[in-house]
C-alpha positions as CSV (number, residue, x, y, z in Angstrom):
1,X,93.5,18.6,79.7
2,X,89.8,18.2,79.9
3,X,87.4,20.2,79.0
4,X,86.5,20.9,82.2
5,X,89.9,22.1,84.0
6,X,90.6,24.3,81.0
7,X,86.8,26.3,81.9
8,X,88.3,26.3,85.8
9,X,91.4,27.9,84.8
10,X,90.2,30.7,82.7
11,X,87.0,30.7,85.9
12,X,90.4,31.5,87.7
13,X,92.4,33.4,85.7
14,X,89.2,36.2,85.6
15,X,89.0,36.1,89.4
16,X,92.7,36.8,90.1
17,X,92.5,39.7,87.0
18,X,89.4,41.1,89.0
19,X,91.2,40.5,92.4
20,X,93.8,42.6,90.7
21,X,91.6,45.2,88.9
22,X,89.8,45.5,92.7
23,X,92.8,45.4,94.5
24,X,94.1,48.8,92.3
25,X,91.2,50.5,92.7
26,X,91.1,50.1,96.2
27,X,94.7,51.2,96.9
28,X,94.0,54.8,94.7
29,X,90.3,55.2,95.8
30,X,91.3,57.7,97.9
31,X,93.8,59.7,95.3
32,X,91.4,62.9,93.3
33,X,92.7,61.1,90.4
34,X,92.1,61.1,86.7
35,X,92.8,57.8,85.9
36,X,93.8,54.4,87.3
37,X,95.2,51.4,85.4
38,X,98.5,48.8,85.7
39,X,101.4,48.1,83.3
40,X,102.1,44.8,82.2
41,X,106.0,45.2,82.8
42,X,107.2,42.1,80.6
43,X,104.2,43.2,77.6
44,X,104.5,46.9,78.1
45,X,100.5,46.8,77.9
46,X,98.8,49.6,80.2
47,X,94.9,48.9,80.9
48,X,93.0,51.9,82.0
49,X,90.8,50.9,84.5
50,X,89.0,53.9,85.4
51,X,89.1,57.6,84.3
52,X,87.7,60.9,84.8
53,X,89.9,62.9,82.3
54,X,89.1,65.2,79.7
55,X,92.2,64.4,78.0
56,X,90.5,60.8,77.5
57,X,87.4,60.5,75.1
58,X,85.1,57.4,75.5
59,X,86.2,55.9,72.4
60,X,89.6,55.3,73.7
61,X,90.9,51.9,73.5
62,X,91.2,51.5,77.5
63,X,94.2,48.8,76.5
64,X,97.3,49.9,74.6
65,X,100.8,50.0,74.4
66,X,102.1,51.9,76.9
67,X,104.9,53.7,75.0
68,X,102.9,54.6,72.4
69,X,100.2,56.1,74.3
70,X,102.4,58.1,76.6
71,X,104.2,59.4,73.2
72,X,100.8,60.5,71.8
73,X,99.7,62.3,74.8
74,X,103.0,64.1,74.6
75,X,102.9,65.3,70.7
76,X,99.2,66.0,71.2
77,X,98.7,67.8,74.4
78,X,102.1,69.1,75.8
79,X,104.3,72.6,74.8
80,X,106.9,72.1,72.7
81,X,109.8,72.6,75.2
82,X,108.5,69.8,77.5
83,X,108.3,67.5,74.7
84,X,111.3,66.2,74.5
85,X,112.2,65.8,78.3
86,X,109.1,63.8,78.6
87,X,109.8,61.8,75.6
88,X,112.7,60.4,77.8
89,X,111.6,60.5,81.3
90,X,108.4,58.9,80.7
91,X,109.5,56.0,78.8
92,X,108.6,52.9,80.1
93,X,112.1,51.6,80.6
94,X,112.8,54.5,82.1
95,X,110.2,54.2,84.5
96,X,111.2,50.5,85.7
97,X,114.9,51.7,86.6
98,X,113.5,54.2,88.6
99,X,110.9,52.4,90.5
100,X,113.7,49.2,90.7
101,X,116.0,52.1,92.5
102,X,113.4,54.3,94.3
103,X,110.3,52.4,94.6
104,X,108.3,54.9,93.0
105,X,108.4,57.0,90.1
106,X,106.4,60.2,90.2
107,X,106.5,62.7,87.7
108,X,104.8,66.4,87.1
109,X,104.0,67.6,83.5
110,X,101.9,70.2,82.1
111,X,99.4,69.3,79.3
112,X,96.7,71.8,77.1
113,X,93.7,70.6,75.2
114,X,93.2,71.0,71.6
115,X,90.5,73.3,71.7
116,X,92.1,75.9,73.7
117,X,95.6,76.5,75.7
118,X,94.8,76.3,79.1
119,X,97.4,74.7,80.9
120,X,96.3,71.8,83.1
121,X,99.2,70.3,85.9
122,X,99.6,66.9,86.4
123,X,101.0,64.7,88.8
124,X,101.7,61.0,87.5
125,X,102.6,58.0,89.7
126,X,104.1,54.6,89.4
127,X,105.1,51.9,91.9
128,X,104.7,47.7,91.8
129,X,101.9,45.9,93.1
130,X,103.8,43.4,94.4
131,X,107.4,44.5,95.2
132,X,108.7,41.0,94.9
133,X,107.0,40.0,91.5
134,X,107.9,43.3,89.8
135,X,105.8,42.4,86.8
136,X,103.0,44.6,87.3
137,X,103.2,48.5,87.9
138,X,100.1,50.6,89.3
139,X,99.9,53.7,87.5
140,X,97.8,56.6,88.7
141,X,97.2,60.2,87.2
142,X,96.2,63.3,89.2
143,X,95.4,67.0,88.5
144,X,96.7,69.4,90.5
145,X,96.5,72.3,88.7
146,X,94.5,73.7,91.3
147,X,97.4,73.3,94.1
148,X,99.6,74.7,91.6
149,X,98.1,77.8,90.4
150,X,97.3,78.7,94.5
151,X,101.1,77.9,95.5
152,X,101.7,79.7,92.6
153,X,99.6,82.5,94.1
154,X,101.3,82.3,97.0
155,X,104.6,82.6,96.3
156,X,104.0,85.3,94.2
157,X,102.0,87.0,96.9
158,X,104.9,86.4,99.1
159,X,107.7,87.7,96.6
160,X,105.2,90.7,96.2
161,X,105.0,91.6,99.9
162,X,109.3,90.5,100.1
163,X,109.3,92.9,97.1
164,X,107.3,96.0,99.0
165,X,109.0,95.3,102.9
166,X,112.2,95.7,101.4
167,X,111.1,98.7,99.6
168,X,109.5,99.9,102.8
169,X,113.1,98.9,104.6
170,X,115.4,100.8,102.0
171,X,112.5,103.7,102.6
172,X,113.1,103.8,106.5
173,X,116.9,103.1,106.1
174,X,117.1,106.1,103.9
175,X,114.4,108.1,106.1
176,X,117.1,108.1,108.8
177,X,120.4,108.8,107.2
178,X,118.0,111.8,105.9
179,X,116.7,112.8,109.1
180,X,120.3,112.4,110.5
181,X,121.2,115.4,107.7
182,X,118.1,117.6,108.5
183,X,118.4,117.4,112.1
184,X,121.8,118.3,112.1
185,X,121.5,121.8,110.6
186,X,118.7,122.7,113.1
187,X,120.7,121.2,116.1
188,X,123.5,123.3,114.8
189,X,121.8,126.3,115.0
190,X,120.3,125.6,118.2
191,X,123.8,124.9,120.0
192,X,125.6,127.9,118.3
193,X,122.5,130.6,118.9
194,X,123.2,129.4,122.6
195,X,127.0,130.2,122.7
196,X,126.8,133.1,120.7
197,X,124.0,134.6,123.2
198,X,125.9,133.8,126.3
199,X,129.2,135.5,125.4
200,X,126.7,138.8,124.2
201,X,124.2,138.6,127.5
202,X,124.3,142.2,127.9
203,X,123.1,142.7,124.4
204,X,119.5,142.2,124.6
205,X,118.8,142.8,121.0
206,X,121.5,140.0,119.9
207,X,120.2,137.4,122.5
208,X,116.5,138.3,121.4
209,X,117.9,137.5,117.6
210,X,119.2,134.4,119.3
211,X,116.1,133.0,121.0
212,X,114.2,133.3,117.9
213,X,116.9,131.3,115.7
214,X,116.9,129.0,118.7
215,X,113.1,128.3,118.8
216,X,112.9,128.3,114.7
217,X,115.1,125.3,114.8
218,X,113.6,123.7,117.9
219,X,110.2,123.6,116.5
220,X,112.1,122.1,112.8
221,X,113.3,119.1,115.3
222,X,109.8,118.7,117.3
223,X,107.9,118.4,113.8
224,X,110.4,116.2,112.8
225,X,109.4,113.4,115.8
226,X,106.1,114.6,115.6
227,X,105.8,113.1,112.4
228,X,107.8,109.7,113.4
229,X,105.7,109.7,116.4
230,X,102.2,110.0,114.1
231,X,103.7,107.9,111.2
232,X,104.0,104.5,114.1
233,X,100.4,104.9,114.8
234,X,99.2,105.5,110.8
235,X,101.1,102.1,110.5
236,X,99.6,100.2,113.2
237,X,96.4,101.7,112.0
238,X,95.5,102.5,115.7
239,X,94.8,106.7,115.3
240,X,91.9,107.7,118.1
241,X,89.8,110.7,117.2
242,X,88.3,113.0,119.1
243,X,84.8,115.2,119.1
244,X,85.9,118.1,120.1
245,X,83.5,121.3,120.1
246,X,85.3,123.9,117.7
247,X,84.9,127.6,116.6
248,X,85.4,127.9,113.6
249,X,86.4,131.0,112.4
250,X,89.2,131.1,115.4
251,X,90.5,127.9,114.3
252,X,91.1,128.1,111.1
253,X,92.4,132.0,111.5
254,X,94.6,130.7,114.3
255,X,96.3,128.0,111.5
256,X,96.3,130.9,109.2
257,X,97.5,133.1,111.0
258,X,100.8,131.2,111.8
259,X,100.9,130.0,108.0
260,X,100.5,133.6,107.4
261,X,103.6,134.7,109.3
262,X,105.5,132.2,107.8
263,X,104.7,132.5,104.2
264,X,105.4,136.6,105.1
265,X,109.3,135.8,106.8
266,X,109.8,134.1,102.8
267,X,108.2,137.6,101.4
268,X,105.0,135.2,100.0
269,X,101.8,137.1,99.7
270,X,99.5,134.9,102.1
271,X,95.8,135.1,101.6
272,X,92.6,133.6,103.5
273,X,89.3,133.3,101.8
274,X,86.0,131.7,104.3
275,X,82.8,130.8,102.5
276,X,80.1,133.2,104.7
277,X,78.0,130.3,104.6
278,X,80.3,128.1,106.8
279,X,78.5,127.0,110.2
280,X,80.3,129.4,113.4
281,X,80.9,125.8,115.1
282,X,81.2,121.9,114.3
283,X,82.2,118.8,116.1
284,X,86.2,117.4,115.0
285,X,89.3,116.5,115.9
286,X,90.9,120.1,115.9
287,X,93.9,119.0,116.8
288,X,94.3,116.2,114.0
289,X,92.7,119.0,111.7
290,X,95.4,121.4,112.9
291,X,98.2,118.9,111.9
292,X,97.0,118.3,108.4
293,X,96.6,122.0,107.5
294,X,99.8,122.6,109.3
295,X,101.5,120.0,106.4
296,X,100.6,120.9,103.4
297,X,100.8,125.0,104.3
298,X,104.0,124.0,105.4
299,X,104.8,122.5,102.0
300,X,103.1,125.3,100.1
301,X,105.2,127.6,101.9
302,X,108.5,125.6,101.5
303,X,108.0,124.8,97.7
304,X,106.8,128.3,96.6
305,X,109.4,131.1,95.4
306,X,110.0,134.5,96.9
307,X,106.7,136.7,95.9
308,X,104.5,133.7,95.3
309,X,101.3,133.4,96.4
310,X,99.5,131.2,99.3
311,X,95.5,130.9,99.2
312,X,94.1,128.8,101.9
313,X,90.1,128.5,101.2
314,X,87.1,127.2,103.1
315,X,83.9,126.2,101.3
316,X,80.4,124.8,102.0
317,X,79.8,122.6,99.6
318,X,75.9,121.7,101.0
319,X,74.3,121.2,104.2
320,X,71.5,118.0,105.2
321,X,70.8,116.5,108.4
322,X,72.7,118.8,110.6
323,X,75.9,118.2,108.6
324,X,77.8,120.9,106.6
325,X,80.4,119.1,103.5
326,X,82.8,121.5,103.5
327,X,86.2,121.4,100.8
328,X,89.7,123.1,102.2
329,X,91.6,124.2,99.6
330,X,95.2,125.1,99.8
331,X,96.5,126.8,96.3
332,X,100.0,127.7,96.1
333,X,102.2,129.3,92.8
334,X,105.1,127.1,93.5
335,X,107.4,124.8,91.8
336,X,104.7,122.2,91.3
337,X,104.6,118.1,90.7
338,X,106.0,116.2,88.1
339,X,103.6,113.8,86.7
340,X,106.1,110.4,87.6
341,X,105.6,111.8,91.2
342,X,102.0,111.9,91.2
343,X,101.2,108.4,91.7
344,X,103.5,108.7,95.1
345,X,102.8,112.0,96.6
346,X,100.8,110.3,99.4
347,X,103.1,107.5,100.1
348,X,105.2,107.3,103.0
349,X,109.1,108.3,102.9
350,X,108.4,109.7,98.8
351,X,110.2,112.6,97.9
352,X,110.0,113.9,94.6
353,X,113.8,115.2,94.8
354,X,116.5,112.4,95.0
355,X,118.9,114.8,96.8
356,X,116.2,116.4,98.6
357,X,117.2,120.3,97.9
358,X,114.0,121.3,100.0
359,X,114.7,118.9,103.1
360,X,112.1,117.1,104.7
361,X,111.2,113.6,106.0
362,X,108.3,112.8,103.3
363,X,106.1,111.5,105.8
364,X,104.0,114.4,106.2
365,X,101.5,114.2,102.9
366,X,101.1,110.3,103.9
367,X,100.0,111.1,107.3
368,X,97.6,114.0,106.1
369,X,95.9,111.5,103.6
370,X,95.7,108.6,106.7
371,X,93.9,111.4,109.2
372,X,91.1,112.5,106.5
373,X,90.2,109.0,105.6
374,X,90.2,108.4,109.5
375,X,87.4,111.4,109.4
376,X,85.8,109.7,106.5
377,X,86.9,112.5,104.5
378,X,89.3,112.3,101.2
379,X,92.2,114.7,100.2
380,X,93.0,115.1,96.8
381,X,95.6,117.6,94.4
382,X,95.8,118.9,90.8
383,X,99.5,120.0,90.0
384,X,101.5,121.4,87.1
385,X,105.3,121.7,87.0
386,X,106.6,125.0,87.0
387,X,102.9,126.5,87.7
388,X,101.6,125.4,90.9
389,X,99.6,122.9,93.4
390,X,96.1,123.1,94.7
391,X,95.5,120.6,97.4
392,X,92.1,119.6,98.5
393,X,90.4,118.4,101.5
394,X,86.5,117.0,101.1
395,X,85.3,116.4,104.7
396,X,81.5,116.2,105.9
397,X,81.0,117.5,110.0
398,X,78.5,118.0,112.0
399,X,77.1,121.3,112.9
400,X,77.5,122.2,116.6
401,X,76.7,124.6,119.4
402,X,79.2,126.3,121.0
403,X,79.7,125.3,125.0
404,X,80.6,128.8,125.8
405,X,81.0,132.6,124.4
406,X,84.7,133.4,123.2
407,X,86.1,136.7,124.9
408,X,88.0,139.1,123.8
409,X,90.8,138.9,125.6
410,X,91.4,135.0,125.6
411,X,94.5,134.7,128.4
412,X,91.1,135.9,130.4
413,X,90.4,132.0,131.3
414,X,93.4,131.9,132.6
415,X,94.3,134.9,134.2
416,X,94.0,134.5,138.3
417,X,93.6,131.2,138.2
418,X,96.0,128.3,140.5
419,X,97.8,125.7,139.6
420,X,98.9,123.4,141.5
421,X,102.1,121.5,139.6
422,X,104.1,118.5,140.2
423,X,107.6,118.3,138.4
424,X,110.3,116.7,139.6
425,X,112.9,117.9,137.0
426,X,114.3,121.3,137.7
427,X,114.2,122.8,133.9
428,X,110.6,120.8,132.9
429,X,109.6,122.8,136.3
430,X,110.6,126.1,135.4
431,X,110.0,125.9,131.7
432,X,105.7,125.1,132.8
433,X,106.0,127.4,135.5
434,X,107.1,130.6,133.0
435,X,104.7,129.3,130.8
436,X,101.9,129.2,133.2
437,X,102.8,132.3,134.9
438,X,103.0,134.1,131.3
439,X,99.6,133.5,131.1
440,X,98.7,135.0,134.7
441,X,98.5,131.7,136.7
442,X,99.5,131.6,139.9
443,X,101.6,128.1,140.4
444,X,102.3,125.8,143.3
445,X,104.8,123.5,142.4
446,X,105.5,120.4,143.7
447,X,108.4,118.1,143.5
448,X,107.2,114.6,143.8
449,X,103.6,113.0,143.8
450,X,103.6,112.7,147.5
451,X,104.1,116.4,147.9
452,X,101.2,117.0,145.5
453,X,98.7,115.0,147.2
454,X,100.0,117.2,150.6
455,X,99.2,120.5,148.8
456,X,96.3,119.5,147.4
457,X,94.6,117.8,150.7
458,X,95.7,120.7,153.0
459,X,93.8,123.5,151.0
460,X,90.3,123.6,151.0
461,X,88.1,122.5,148.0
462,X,88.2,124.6,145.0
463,X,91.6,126.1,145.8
464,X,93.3,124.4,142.8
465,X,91.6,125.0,139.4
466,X,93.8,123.1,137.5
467,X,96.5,120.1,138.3
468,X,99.5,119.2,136.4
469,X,101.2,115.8,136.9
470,X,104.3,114.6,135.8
471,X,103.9,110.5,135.6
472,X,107.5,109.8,136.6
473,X,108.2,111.0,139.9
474,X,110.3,110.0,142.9
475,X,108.7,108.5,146.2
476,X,105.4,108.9,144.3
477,X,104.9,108.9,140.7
478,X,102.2,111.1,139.4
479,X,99.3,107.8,138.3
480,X,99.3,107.0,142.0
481,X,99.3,110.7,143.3
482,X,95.9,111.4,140.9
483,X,94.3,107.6,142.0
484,X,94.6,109.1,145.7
485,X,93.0,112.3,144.5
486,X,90.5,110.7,142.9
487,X,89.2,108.2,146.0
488,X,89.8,111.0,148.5
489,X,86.4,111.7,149.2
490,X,87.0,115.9,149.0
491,X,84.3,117.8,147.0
492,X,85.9,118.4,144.4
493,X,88.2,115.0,143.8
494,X,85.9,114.1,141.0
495,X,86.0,117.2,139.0
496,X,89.1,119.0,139.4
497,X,91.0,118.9,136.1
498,X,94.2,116.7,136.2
499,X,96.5,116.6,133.2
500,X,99.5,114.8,132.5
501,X,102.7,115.9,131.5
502,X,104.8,113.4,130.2
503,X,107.6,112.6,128.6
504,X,105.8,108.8,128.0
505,X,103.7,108.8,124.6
506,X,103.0,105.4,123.5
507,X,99.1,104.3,123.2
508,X,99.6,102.4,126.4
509,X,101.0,105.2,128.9
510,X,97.9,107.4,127.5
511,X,95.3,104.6,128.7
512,X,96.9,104.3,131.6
513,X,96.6,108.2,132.2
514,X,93.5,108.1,131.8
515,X,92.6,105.0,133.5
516,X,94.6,106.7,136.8
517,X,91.5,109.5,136.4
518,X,93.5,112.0,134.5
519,X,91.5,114.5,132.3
520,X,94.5,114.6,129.3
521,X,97.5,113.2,128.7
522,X,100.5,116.0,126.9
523,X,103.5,115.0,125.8
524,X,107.3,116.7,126.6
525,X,108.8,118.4,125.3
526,X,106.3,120.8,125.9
527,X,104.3,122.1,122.5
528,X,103.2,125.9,123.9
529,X,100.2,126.1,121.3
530,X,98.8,122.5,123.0
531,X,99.3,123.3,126.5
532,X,97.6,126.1,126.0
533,X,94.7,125.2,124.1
534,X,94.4,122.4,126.7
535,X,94.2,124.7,129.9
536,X,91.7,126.1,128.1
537,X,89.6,123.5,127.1
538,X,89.8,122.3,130.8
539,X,89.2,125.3,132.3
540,X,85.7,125.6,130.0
541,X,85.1,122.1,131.4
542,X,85.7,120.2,127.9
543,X,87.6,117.7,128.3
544,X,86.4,113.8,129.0
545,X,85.8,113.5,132.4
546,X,87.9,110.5,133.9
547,X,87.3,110.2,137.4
548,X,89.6,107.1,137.9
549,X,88.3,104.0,139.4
């Protein structure tokens, strides 16, 4: 062969090796890889074309024998339990069955440098250039210990929230089988106290005995759904607060006062203690307020022995700016908190006791710790077991001015005035109308919204100076009844109270309440305390005015 064809061949044989080299590159351009290169099937050479891989050094012969590169990388970089699975699976000849079967052989391993253990994941891949020629494999390298570690993440995060829904579901399932315990006792009560004052009617002292067992166990059961009711809306995170205009010293004596009588029926001394500094009147939620205090005195009360003691104490911590920080402390000589428990005593569902000996949903110190962060506020305890529990509340409000001068005689607001009420179910109606009348209102009632709007446009203005509507009411219900009100054009459509009384309580039937031009929305069965702090409140002309559309 002359000298000249021999210089064209090998002019050739570097054009189709950089056709090839180029061809590679091209296919794996795209791939975040760490290195590229081909196997020479028949030689079991592997030439590294291009790398980016801490795991190479510069120095690094880029052509070598396969095999006994792979098995270096292996003894050098990998754990010892991997070693010996990749030994096998990432022999050469290993990889040319698979690719002859699958067309591809792709392969995840984990390798760690010298100089410290930090894992690294890689994903190495294999398949021919040409599929017919099977003589040369493409091999390409890529990290992906970034993908791993965040589906690791991931799953993790998922098992984690599996983990704490199921926790949350065995927590609900045992919630009811509980309640379905605790409301039967009450329940019991309730139906025998009725039988056994019906056959002893003429006994007024016995039937009296009865109607307080009765409404002892009827107000177990409505703060039983009260706190189911308050626990759906400290899930959904969707609790509303309001700025209500409070005297002080009347509220918290009034939540001390029934505390008071309750700690008293156990024979626990009961004792109230008001910093003189506390401002007369501040701007809160009372009735949010009311509920917390209401839980934990309730607990005090429930886990504290027969002559134990009950301190509820108000403090002014400072004043700025119009504000007062005040801390509520509720100190009790009861059985106290184990230390295990601590860490759960404002979860939802907890309950210290397994077999609940004291009853209870344990949902009441969760929704107490919701409300005061709601207020920007933060409730905290100190316990010791077999001594007692201090719980505390830390909450800043602001100083107010009181709207109007509190009487003597409260029922005074309410005495003489009429009410004009529309209740189409015969017990609801008589249960508000005894309840209004004990407070010296005079009551219209009305049976339907249709017959409310009659009564109220047939009497002059001012007649009515309150109006209760039920929502659901045949021929008219009670949102369309106060819409008509509303538009009427008489002088006082726009400012005569109108409050609902409902059995409907989702977030939804309230807006809509209020969108009708309602003033408040209460909730059956009827809580006496509310309805009559509400009358009030509208009577003193401090509720949100909604005058409807």
């Amino acid at each position: 062969m002359s000298e000249d064809n021999v210089k064209d061949k090998e002019t050739n044989s570097g054009l189709a090796e950089n056709d090839m080299e180029r061809t590679v590159i091209e296919r794996a351009i795209h791939d975040n890889v760490d290195f590229i290169g081909y196997i020479d099937v028949k030689s079991g050479k592997i030439r590294i074309l291009r790398h980016n891989d801490t795991f190479f050094n510069d120095d690094m012969e880029l052509v070598s024998d396969y095999d006994e590169a792979i098995a270096h990388l292996i003894n050098e970089h990998m754990l010892d339990e991997d070693k010996s699975i990749c030994h096998k699976m990432l022999q050469l000849a290993n990889i040319v069955d698979t690719v002859n079967m699958f067309g591809e052989f792709t392969g995840t391993f984990k390798l760690f440098h010298e100089n410290g253990r930090a894992l690294h994941y890689k994903k190495f891949t294999l398949r021919y250039l040409d599929k017919k020629a099977k003589d040369v494999l493409i091999a390409v390298q890529t990290d992906i210990t970034e993908i791993t570690t965040e589906n690791r993440q991931m799953q993790d995060a998922m098992r984690g929230a599996l983990k704490h829904a199921e926790s949350i579901s065995r927590a609900k399932s045992q919630l009811l089988f509980q309640m379905s315990k605790e409301i039967k006792t009450p329940l019991n009560t309730i139906v025998s106290m009725t039988e056994l004052g019906k056959g002893r009617s003429e006994q007024k002292e016995y039937v009296n005995y009865c109607l307080d067992k009765i409404e002892a166990s009827s107000k177990v059961v409505l703060d039983m759904i009260e706190n189911v009711r308050a626990l759906s809306h400290v899930e959904n995170n969707d609790i509303q607060l309001n700025n209500d205009v409070v005297l002080f010293q009347p509220f918290i004596e009034t939540v001390a006062g029934k505390a008071k009588a309750d700690a008293y029926a156990k024979k626990i001394n009961f004792q109230l203690e008001v910093d003189p500094n506390v401002a007369k009147c501040f701007r809160f939620d009372a009735d949010r307020m009311r509920q917390v205090l209401k839980n934990i005195l309730n607990n005090a009360i429930k886990f504290t022995k027969r002559f134990g003691t009950i301190t509820l104490i108000v403090k002014c911590m400072a004043e700025k700016y119009g504000r007062q920080s005040l801390e509520i402390s509720i100190k009790d000589t009861g059985i106290g908190i184990e230390d295990s428990f601590k860490p759960r005593v404002f979860e939802a569902f907890s309950q210290e006791s397994e077999d609940n000996v004291y009853g209870g949903s344990g949902l009441g110190l969760a929704i107490c710790n919701h409300i005061i962060k709601k207020m920007g506020g933060i409730i905290d305890f100190d316990s010791t077991k077999g001594v007692g529990s201090t719980f505390r509340i830390n909450v800043d409000l602001d100083v107010a001015t009181s709207t109007y001068q509190l009487k003597d005689d409260e029922e005074d607001i309410c005495r003489g005035c009429r009410v004009l009420l529309a209740e189409d179910n015969e017990i609801n109606l008589e249960i508000c109308q005894q309840l209004l009348v004990a407070r010296g209102m005079d009551v219209d009632v009305a049976e339907n919204g249709q017959e409310a709007l009659s009564l109220y446009m047939s009497n002059a203005p001012g007649t009515y100076d309150l109006i209760f509507m039920d929502v659901r009411m045949p021929y008219m219900d009670g949102l369309t009844a106060t819409k008509k009100i509303r538009s009427s054009g008489k002088s006082d459509s726009k400012t005569v109270p109108i409050l609902a009384l409902t059995a409907n309580a989702r977030d939804e039937d309230i807006s809509h309440s209020f969108e009708a031009g309602m003033n408040a929305h209460l909730t059956k069965p009827i809580n006496v305390e509310d309805l009559y702090r509400c009358i009030e409140k509208a009577l003193r002309g401090e509720l949100a005015r909604h005058t409807g559309n």
